[in-house]
C-alpha positions as CSV (number, residue, x, y, z in Angstrom):
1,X,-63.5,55.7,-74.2
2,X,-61.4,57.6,-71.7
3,X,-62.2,60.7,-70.3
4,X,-59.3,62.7,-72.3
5,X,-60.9,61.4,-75.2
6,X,-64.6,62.3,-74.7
7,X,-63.5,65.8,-73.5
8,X,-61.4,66.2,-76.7
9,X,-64.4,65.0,-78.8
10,X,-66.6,67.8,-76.6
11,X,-64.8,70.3,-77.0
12,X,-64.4,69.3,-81.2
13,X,-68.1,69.3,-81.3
14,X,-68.5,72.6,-79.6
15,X,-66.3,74.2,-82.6
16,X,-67.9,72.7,-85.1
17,X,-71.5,74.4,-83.5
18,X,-69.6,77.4,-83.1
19,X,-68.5,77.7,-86.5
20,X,-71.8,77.0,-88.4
21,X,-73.4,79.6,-86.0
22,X,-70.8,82.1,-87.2
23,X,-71.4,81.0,-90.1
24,X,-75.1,81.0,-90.3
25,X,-74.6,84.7,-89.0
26,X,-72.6,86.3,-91.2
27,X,-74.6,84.9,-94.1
28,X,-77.6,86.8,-92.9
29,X,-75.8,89.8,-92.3
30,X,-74.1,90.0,-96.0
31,X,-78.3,89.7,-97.0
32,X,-79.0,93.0,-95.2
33,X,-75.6,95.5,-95.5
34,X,-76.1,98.5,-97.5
35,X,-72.8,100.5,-98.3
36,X,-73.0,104.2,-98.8
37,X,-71.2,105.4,-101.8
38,X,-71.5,109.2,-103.5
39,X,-71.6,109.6,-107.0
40,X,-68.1,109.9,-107.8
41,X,-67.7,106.2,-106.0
42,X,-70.3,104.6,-107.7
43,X,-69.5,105.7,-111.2
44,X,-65.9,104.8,-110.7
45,X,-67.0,101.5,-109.3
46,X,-70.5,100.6,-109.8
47,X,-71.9,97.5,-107.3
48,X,-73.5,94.6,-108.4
49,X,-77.4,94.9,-109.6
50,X,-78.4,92.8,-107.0
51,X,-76.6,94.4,-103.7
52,X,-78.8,97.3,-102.0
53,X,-76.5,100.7,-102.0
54,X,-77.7,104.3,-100.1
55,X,-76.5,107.1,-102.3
56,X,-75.8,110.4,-100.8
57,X,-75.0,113.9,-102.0
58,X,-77.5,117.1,-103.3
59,X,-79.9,117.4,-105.3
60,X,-79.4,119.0,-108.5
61,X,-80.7,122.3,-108.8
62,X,-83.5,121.9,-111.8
63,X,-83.4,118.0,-112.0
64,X,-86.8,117.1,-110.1
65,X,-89.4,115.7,-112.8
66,X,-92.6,115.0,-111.3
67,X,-94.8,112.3,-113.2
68,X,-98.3,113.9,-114.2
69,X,-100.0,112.2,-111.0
70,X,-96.8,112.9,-108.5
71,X,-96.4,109.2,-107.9
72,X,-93.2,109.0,-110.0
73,X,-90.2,111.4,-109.0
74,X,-86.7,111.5,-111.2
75,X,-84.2,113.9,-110.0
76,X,-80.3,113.6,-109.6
77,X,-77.9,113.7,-107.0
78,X,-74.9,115.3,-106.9
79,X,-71.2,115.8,-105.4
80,X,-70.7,118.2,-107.4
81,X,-68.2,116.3,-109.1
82,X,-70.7,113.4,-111.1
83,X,-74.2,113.1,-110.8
84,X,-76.7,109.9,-110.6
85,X,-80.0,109.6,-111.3
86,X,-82.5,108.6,-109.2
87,X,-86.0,107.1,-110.0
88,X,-88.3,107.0,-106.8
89,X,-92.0,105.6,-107.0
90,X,-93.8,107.0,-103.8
91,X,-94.1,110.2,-101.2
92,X,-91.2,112.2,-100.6
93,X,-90.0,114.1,-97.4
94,X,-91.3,117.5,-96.5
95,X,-88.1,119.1,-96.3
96,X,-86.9,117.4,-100.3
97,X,-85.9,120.2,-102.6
98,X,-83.5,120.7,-104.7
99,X,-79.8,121.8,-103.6
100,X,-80.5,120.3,-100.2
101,X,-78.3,117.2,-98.7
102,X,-80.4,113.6,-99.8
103,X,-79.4,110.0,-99.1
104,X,-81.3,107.7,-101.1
105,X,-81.5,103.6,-100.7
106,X,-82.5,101.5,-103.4
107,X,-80.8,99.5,-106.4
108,X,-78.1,100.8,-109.3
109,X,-79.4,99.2,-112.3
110,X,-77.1,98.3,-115.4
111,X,-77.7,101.6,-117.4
112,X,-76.6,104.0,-114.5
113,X,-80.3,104.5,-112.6
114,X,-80.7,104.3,-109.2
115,X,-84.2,102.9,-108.4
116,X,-84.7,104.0,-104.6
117,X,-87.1,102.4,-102.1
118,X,-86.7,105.4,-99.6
119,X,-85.7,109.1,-99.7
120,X,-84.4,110.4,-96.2
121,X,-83.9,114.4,-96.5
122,X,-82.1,116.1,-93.9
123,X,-83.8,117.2,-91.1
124,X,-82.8,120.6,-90.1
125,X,-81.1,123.4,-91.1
126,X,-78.1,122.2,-89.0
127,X,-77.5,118.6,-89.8
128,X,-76.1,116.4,-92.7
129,X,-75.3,112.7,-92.6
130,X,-71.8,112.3,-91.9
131,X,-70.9,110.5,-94.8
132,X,-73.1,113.3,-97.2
133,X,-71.0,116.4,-95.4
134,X,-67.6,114.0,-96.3
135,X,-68.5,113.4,-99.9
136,X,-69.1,117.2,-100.7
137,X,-66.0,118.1,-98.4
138,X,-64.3,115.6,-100.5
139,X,-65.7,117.3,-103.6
140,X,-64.1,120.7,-102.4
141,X,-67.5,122.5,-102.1
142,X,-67.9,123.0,-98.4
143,X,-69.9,125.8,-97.3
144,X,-71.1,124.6,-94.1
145,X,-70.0,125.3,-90.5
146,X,-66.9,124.0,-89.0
147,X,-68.3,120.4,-87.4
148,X,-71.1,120.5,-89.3
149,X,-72.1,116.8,-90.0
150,X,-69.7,115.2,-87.6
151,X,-72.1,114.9,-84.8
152,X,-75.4,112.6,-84.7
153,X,-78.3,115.0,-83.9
154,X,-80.3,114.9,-80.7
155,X,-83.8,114.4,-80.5
């Protein structure tokens, strides 16, 4: 075999690596992606059972329904334009209540229900997660402070 022919089959062998690599990687990655959608979004386009979504928005003011042993918490979230609900089987956040900013992770099911795995409530008076503070500034009901949610916190 000449040597232009074993470098061409080289470099043909390196592609192929490199493309079952990328390909390997992206696979895992579509495993573990969790899109962020409000209310609005999901109605409008609800995801596949299967496929892991974060919801964000408020909570409804008079939605929370403890179960008799506080193990089980419904409630709803809101961008003030549709609501979700939300069934979550554990310990919530301190600083969960209701008309604060929520973003919830879990599953939609086919009837509408979110089942979350985790509840992450904001953290201070100050913060919001960027893509909460868009939703409800989205919604038209805005009432925080000019950059409010456009910056990370700092620990």
């Amino acid at each position: 075999m000449k040597r232009k022919h074993r470098r061409l089959m080289i470099l043909a062998g390196g592609m192929a690596l490199l493309g079952v690599a990328t390909f390997l990687v992206v696979t895992a990655l579509k495993d573990s992606l969790v899109f962020f959608m409000s209310p609005t979004e999901i109605m409008a386009a609800p995801p596949p059972p299967d496929r892991p979504i974060r919801v964000g928005g408020l909570v409804e003011e008079g939605s929370v329904v403890r179960s008799a042993d506080d193990a089980i918490v419904t409630f709803r979230i809101t961008d003030l334009a549709t609501t979700v609900p939300v069934v979550y089987e554990g310990v919530l956040p301190d600083l969960f209540s209701e008309g604060q900013g929520v973003v919830v992770e879990g599953w939609l099911d086919a009837g509408g229900l979110v089942t979350a795995r985790e509840v992450l409530a904001k953290h201070d008076e100050n913060y919001m997660p960027p893509e909460v503070a868009d939703a409800i500034r989205d919604s038209g009901y805005w009432q925080g402070e000019a950059g409010q949610g456009e910056e990370e916190s700092q620990p």
